[in-house]
C-alpha positions as CSV (number, residue, x, y, z in Angstrom):
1,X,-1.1,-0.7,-21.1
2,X,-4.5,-1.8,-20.7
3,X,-6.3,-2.7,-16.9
4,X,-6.5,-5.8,-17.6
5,X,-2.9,-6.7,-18.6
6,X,-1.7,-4.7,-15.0
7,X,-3.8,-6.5,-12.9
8,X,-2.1,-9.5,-14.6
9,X,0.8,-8.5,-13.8
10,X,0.5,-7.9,-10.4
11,X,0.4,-12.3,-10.1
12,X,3.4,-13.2,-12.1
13,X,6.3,-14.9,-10.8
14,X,9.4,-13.7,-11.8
15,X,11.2,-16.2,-14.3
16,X,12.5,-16.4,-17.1
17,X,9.3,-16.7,-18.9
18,X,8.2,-13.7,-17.6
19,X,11.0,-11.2,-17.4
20,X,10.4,-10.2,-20.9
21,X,6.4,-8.8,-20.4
22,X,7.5,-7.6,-17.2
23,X,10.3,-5.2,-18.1
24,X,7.8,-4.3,-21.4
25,X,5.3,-3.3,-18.8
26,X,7.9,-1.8,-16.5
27,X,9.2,0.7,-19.2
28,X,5.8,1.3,-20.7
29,X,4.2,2.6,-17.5
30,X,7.2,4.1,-15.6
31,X,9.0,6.0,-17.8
32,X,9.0,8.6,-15.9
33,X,9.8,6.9,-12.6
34,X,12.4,5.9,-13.4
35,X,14.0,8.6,-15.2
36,X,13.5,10.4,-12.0
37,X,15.5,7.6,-10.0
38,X,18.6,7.4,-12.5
39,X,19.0,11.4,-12.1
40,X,19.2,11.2,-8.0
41,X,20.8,7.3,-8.0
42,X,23.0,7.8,-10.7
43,X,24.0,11.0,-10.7
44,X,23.0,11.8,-14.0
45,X,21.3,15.4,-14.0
46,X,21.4,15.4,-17.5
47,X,19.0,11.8,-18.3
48,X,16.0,12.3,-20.0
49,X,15.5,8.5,-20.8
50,X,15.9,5.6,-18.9
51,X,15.0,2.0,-19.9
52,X,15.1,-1.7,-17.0
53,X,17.3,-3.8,-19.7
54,X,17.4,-7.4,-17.2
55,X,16.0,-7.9,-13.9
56,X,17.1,-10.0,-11.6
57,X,15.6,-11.0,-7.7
58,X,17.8,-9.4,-6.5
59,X,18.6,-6.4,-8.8
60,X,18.2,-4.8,-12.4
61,X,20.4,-3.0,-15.2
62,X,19.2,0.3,-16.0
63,X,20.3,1.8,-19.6
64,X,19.9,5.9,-19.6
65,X,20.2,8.2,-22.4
66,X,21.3,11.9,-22.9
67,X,20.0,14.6,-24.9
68,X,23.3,13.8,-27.2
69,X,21.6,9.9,-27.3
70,X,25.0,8.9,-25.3
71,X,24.3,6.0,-23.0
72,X,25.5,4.5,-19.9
73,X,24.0,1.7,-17.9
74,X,24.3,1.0,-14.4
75,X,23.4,-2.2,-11.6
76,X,20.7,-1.6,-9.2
77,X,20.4,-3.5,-6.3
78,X,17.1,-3.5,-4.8
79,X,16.9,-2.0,-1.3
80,X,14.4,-0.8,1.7
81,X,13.4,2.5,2.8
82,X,16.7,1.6,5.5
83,X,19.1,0.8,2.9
84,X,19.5,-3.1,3.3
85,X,19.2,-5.2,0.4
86,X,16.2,-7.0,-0.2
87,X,14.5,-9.5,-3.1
88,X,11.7,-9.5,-5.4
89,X,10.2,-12.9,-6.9
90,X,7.1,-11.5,-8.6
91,X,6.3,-8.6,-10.7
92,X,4.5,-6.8,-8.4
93,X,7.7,-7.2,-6.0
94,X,9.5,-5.4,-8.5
95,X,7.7,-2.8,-9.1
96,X,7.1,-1.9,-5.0
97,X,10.5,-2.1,-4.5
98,X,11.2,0.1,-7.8
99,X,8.9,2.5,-7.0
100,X,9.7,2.9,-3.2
101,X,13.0,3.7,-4.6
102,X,12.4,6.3,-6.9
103,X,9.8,8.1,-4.1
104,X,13.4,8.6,-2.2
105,X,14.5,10.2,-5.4
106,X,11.4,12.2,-5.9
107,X,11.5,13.8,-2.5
108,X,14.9,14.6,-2.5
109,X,14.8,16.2,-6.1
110,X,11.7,17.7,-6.0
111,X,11.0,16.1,-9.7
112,X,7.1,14.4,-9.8
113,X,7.6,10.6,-10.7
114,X,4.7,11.0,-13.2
115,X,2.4,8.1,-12.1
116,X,-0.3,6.8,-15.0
117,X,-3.8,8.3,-13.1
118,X,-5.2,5.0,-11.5
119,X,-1.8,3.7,-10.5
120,X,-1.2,1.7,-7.8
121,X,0.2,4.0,-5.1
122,X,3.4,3.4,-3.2
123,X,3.7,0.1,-0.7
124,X,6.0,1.0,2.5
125,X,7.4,-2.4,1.9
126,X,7.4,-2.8,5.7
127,X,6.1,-6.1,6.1
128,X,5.0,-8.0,9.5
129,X,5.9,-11.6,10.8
130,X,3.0,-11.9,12.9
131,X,0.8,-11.3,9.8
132,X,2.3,-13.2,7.0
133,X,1.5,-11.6,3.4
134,X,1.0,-8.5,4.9
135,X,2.6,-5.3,4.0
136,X,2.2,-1.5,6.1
137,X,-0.5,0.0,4.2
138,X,-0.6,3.7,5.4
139,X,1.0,5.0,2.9
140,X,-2.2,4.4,0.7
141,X,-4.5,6.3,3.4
142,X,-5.7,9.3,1.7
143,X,-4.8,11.9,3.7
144,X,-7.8,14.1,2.2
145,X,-10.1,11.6,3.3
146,X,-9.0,11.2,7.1
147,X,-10.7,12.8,9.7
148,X,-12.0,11.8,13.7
149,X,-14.6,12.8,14.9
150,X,-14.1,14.3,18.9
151,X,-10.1,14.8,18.1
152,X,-8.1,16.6,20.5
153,X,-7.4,19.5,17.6
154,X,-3.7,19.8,18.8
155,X,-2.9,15.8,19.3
156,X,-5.3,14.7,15.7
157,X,-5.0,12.1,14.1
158,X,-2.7,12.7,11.2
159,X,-0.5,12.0,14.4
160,X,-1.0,8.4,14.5
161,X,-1.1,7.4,10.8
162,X,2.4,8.8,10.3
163,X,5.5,6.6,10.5
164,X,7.1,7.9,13.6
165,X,6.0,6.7,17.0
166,X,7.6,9.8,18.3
167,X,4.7,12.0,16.9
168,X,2.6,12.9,19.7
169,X,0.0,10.3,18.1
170,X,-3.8,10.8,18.1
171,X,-6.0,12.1,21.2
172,X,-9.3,12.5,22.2
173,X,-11.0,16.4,23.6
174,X,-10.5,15.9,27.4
175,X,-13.6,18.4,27.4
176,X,-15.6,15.6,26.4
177,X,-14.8,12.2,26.8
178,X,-13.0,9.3,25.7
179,X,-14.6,8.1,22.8
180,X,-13.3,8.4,19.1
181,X,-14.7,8.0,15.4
182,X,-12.0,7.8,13.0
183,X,-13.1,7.6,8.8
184,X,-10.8,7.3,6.3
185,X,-10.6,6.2,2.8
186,X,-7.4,4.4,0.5
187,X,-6.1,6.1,-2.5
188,X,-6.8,2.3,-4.1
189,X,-8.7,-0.2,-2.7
190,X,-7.5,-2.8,-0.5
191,X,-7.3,-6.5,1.3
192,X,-7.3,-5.3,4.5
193,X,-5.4,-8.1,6.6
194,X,-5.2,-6.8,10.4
195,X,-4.4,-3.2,12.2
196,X,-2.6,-2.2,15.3
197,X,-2.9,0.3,18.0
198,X,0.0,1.4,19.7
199,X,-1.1,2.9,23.0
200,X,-0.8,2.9,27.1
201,X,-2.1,0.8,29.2
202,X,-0.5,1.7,32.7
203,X,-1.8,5.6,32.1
204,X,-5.4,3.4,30.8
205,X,-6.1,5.8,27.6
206,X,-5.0,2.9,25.1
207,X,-8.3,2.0,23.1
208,X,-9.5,-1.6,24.3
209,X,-12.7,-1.8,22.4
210,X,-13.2,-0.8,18.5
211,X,-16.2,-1.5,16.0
212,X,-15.0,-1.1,12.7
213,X,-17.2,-0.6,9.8
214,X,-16.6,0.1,6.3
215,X,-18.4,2.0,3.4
216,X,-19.9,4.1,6.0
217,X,-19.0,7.6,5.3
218,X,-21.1,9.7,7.0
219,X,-21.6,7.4,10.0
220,X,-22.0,8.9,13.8
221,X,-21.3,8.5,17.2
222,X,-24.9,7.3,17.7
223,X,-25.3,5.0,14.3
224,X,-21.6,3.5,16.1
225,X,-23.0,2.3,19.0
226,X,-26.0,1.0,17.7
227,X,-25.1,-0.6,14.1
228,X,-23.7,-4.0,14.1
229,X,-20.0,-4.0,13.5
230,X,-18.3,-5.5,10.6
231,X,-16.1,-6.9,13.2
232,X,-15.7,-5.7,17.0
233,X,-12.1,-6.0,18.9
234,X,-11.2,-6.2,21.9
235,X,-8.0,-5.5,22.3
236,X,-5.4,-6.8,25.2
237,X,-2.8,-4.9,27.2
238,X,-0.3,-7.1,25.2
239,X,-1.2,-5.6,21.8
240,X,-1.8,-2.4,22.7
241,X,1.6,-1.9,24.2
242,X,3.6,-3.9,21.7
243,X,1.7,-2.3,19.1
244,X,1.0,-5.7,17.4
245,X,-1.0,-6.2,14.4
246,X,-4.1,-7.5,15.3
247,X,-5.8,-9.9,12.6
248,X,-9.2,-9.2,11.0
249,X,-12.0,-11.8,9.3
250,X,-9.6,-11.4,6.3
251,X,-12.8,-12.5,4.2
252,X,-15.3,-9.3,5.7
253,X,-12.1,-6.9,4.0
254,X,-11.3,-7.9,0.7
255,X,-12.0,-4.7,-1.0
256,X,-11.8,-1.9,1.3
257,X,-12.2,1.8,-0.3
258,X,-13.0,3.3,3.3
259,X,-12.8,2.6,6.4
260,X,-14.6,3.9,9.6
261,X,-13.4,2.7,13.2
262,X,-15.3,3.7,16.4
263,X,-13.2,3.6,19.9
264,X,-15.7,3.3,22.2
265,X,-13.9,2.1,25.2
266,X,-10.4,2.0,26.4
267,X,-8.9,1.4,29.6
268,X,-10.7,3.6,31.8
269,X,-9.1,6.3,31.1
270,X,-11.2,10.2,30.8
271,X,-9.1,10.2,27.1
272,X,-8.1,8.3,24.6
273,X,-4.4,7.9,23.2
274,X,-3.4,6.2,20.3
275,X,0.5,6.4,19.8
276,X,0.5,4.8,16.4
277,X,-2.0,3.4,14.2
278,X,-1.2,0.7,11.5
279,X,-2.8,-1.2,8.7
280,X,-2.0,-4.4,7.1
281,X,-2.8,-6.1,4.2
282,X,-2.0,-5.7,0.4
283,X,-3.7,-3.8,-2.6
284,X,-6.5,-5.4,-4.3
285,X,-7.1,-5.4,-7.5
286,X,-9.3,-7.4,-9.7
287,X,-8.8,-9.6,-13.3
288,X,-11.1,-9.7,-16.0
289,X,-10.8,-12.8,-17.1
290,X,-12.4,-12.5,-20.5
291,X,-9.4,-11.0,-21.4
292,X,-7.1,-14.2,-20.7
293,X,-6.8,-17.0,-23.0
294,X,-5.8,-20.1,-21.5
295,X,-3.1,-22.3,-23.1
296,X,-0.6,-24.7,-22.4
297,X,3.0,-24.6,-22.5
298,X,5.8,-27.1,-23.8
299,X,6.2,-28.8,-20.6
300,X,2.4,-28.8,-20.1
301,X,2.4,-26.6,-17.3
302,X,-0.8,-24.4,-17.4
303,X,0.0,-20.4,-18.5
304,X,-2.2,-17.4,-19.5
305,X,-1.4,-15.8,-22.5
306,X,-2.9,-11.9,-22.3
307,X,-4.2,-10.3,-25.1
308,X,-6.3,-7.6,-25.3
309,X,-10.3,-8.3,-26.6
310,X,-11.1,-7.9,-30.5
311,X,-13.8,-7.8,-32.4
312,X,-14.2,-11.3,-33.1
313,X,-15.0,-11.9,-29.5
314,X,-18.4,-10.2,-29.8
315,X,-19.5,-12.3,-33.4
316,X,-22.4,-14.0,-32.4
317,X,-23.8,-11.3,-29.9
């Protein structure tokens, strides 16, 4: 499937209209995927094709094949990372609940899911009240990428970024001082929505002031305190404690490929703590639109019709 037809995707509603293209896509770029979940979730060791059948908001019929070409379908309802159900009403709903899915199966069969190179990487599905539209995003940090800059080498801050707020989170060298420089890049780029920073106040080593920056790689302590920030925070005792996602300029992070985020105070503290750090947003992708032709439906209600470019497009060049 062509770029341009998955970033199309990623905006349709789920109806009846759409169901069709969507499950074409689905079993075009997922084969694999889901293969992998019908041999944990179904309990079918022997599968070596699986294809989505109808799909639902709320669930989806899997058919599965044999070596033999025998075949056996089964319902899935869709469900979180805890096991309650939830509901998809666009195609890129499906396909991060689908996916999350099949990571479970993955990791507890040791079989690769088989992801085309490019593809969007998993979503937690975790989503926040306080930020509407905004989905935990750490999943997407490339952990090759990460690095911080005056880490305490046995509290770093691999610490932080991981789910668990009972990790012993990210610290800064008491042989130095307090401050932090944290880089970081995204496995795809993203629409980076708000952060958090889970931390102490009534010990003082929660981070209270933070200049983030992005597209700054090789930034240092020095260039951090003298550059202009992309946006400076100054964060309460409230968020800091509840861990709360705190929103950004959503229009300064539209496309975020890296990220760099320089603690330079906190509560007066010799260190720095940070229990748990979070970011919020949603993937971005973008839509060449050359590759769209408008058209009109029977009930005139505007569509798109995708279609990849031809030759004739260019006559007259």
């Amino acid at each position: 499937m062509g770029s341009n037809m998955e970033a199309a995707l990623e905006h349709m509603p789920l109806n009846d209209d759409t169901k069709p293209l969507i499950i074409t896509a689905m079993n075009e770029r997922y084969k694999t995927a889901l293969t992998v979940y019908a041999k944990h979730f179904c309990g079918k060791s022997d599968v070596v094709s699986t294809q989505i059948i109808s799909l639902e908001e709320t669930r989806l019929l899997l058919r599965y094949w044999d070596a033999t070409s025998q075949w056996a379908e089964s319902t899935v309802t869709y469900q979180n990372a805890q096991g309650d159900p939830v509901t998809a009403d666009s195609a890129a709903g499906v396909r991060r609940i689908l996916l999350n899915m099949a990571r479970t199966a993955s990791e507890a069969t040791g079989l690769e899911l088989g992801l085309p190179q490019g593809d969007i990487f998993f979503i937690d599905g975790q989503s926040s009240d306080k930020v509407p539209g905004a989905y935990l995003l750490n999943d997407l940090v490339d952990m090759s990428t990460l690095e911080c800059l005056n880490q305490d080498d046995g509290h770093p801050v691999s610490g932080a970024i991981s789910k668990s707020v009972a990790t012993a989170g990210l610290r800064s060298d008491p042989e130095v001082d307090h401050q932090l420089l944290i880089k970081l890049g995204f496995r795809q780029p993203v629409k980076l929505k708000a952060i958090s920073f889970h931390g102490s106040t009534r010990d003082a080593t929660a981070p209270k002031v933070v200049k983030i920056f992005q597209g700054q790689v090789d930034i240092g302590f020095q260039e951090a305190e003298d550059q202009e920030a992309v946006q400076l925070l100054d964060l309460s005792t409230s968020q800091v404690e509840g861990g709360d996602p705190v929103p950004l300029r959503f229009v300064k992070f539209q496309s975020v490929s890296t990220l760099q985020l320089f603690v330079q105070e906190n509560f007066g503290a010799e260190v720095t703590c940070i229990l748990q750090l979070q970011f919020w947003g949603t993937v971005a992708e973008t839509v060449d639109m050359k590759a769209w032709k408008p058209t009109v439906d029977s009930r005139a209600n505007p569509v798109f019709a995708i279609r990849e470019p031809v030759l004739e497009d260019h006559s007259g060049i």
